[in-house]
C-alpha positions in Angstrom: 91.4 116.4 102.2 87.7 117.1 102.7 88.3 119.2 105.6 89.9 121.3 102.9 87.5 121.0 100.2 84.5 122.1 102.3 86.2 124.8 103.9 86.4 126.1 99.8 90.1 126.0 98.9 91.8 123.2 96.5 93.4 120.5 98.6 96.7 118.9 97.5 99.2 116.8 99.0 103.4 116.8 99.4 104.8 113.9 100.6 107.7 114.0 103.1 108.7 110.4 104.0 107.5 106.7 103.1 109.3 104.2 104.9 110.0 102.1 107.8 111.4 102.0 111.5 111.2 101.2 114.8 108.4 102.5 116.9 109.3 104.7 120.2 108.1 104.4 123.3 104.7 106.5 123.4 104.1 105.2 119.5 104.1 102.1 120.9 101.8 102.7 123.6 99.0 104.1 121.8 99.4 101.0 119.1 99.7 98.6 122.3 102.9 96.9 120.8 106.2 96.8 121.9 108.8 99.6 121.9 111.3 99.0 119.3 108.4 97.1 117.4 108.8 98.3 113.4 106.0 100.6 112.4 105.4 101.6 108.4 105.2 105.1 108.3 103.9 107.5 105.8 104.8 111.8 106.8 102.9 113.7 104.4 101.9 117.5 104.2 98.6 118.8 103.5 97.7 122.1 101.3 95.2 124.4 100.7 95.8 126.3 97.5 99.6 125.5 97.9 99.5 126.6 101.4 100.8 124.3 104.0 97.8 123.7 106.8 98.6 120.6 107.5 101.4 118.1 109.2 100.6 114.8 109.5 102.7 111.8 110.5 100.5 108.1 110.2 101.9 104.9 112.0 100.7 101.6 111.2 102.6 98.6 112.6 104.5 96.3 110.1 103.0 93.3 110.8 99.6 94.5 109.9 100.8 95.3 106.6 99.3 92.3 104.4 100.4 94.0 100.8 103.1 96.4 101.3 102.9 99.7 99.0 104.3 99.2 95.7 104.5 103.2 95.1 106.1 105.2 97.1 103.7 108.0 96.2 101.0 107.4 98.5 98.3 110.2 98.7 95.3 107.9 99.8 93.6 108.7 102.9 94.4 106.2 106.1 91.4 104.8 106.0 91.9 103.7 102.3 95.4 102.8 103.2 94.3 100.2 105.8 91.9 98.8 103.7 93.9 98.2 101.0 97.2 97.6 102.6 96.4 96.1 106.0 93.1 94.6 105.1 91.8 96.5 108.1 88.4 99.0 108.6 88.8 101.9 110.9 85.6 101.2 113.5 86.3 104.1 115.5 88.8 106.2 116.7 90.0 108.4 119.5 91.4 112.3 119.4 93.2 113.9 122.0 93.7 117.7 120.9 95.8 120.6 122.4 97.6 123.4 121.3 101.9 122.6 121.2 104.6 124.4 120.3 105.3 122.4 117.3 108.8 120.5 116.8 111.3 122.6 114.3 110.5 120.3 111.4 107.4 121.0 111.7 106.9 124.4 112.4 109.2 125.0 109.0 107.2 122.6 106.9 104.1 124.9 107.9 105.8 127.7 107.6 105.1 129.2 111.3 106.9 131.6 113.1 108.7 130.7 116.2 106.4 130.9 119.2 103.5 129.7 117.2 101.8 127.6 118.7 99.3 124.7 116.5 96.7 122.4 117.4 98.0 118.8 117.6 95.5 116.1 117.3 96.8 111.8 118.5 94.3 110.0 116.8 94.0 106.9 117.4 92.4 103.9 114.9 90.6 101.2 116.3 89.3 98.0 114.2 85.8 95.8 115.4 88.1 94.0 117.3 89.2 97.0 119.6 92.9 96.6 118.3 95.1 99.9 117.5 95.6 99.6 113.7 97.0 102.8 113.4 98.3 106.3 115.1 98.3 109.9 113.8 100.3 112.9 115.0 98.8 115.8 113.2 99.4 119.8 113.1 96.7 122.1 111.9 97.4 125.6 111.0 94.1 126.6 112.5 95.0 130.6 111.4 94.7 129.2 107.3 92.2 126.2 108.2 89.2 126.9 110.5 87.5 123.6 111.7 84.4 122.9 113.3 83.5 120.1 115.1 79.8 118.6 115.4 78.4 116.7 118.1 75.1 114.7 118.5 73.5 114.6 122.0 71.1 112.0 123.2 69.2 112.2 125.7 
């Protein structure tokens, strides 16, 4: 949501699914658990002044899950979620970013044309300990939601 706010516009949030199931095969390997393992996962869409910019699917598996959600409204950030639900804090995490040819869900809950490609981003969440605590698939509309990213060099 602050990627929103500080690009200026009024973020919101539309939820598209709560629930349960089993993880696939690449969910599983970026959470390092078994293929078939249950994950809890929370599909939400992101919106800058009612326009949809953002697509985002997070995975967290079940077993992490020390106080499942009570509400099935959930519009807390992940690293919130975690802490709250899991018990968990986010040390670190990974992003691997391309541009995709989103899937046709997708594409329609964004509201792109056919052809469109967006810029995909896995993130992965990684505890002190190292462990996967949670994955993110997540389409950005980059044409309604410039980003910039920021690096620090050392020498």
């Amino acid at each position: 949501m602050r990627v929103i706010e500080n690009g200026g516009r009024k973020p919101s949030v539309r939820q598209l699914f709560v629930g349960e199931r089993a993880a696939d095969q690449d969910e599983a390997r970026h959470l390092e658990i078994e293929a078939g393992e249950m994950v809890f996962v929370l599909e939400r869409l992101f919106l800058a002044d009612v326009k949809p910019v953002i697509h985002s699917t997070n995975l967290v598996p079940l077993d992490l899950l020390t106080q499942p959600p009570q509400s099935r409204q959930l519009i807390e950030s992940i690293q919130d979620f975690l802490r709250q639900h899991a018990g968990q804090e986010i040390t670190y995490s990974t992003s691997d970013i391309c541009a995709v040819l989103p899937p046709p869900e997708v594409a329609k809950a964004l509201r792109v044309q056919d052809g469109q490609p967006l810029l995909r981003f896995d993130d992965v969440f990684f505890n002190a300990s190292s462990k996967p605590i949670a994955y993110g698939i997540n389409y950005y509309n980059e044409k309604l939601l410039g980003m910039r990213l920021v690096r620090t060099h050392t020498n």
